[in-house]
C-alpha positions in Angstrom: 16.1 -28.8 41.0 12.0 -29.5 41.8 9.9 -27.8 38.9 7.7 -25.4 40.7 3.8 -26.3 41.3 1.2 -24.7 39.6 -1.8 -23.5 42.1 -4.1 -20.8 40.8 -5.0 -18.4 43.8 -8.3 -16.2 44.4 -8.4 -13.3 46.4 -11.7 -11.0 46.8 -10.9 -7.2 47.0 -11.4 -6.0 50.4 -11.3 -9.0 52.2 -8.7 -10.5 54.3 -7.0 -13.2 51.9 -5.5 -16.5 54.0 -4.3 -19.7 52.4 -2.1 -22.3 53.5 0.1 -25.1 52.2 1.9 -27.8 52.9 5.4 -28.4 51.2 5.6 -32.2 50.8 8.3 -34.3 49.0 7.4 -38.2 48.4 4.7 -37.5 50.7 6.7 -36.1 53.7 6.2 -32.4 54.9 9.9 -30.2 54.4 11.2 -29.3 57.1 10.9 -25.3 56.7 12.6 -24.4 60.2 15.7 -22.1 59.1 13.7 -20.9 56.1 12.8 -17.5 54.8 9.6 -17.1 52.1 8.7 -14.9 49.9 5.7 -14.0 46.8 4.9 -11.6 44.7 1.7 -10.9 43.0 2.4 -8.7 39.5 0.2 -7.3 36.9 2.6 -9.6 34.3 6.0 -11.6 35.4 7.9 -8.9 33.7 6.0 -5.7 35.5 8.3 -3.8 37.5 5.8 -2.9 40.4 4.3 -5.2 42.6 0.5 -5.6 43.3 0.9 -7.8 46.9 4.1 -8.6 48.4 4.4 -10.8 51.3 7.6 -12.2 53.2 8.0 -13.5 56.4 6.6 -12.1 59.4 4.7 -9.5 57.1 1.8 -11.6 55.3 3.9 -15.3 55.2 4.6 -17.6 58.1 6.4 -21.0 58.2 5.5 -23.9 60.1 8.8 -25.2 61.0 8.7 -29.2 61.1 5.2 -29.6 59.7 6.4 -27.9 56.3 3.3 -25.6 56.6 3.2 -22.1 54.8 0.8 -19.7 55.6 -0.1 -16.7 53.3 -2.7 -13.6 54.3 -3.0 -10.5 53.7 -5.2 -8.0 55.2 -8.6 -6.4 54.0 -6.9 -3.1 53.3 -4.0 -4.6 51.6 -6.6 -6.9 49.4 -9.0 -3.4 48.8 -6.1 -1.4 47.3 -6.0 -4.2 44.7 -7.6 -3.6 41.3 -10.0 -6.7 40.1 -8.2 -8.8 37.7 -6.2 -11.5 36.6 -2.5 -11.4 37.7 0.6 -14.0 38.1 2.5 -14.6 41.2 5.3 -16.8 42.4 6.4 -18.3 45.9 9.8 -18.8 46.9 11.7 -20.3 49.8 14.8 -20.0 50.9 17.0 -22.1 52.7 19.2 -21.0 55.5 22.7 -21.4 53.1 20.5 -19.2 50.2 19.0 -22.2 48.0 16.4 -21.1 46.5 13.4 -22.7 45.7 10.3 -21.4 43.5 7.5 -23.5 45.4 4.3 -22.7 43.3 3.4 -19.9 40.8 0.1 -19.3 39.3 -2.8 -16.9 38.2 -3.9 -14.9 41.4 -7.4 -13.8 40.7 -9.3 -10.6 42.4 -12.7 -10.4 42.4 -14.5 -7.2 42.8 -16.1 -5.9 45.9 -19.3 -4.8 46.1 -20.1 -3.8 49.0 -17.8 -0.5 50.2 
């Protein structure tokens, strides 16, 4: 089992929120064909509701041999957020259901301004 990274996000409230990264082992990119990703951004790790979720096709897309992950999220979604500090996780998971917990971190949101 690989301990998860730790990679502190920021996000600014009501704007669109991309980031990408590459999952490397021993300096190789994964192989993330077959894969299915998901994150979470909560309040706490043990909130019950979610702030920002994002999984495949909605928010998360994989980059098959290149071991890229892509994460965004849309003004709106991003606007709806309340400035703060919150925690979040990424996890991928391997066509037979192996699941791996990437990264996790603080995901930051900075007020808007301008409305």
């Amino acid at each position: 089992m690989q301990a998860p990274g730790y990679l502190d996000l920021d996000c600014w409230q009501g704007a669109n929120f991309d980031y990408q990264l590459t999952w490397t082992v021993a300096g190789s990119a994964v192989n993330v064909t077959g894969y299915s990703a998901r994150m979470q951004v909560r309040q706490y790790a043990e909130s019950t509701a979610t702030v920002l979720s994002l999984v495949n096709g909605t928010g998360i897309t994989l980059g098959g041999t290149a071991g890229t992950i892509a994460l965004s999220a849309v003004a709106t979604a991003t606007s709806a957020i309340e400035a703060g500090q919150y925690v979040y996780d990424l996890e991928l998971v391997s066509g037979a259901g192996y699941v791996t917990r990437l990264v996790e971190g603080s995901f930051v949101v900075y007020a808007e301004v301008t409305r």
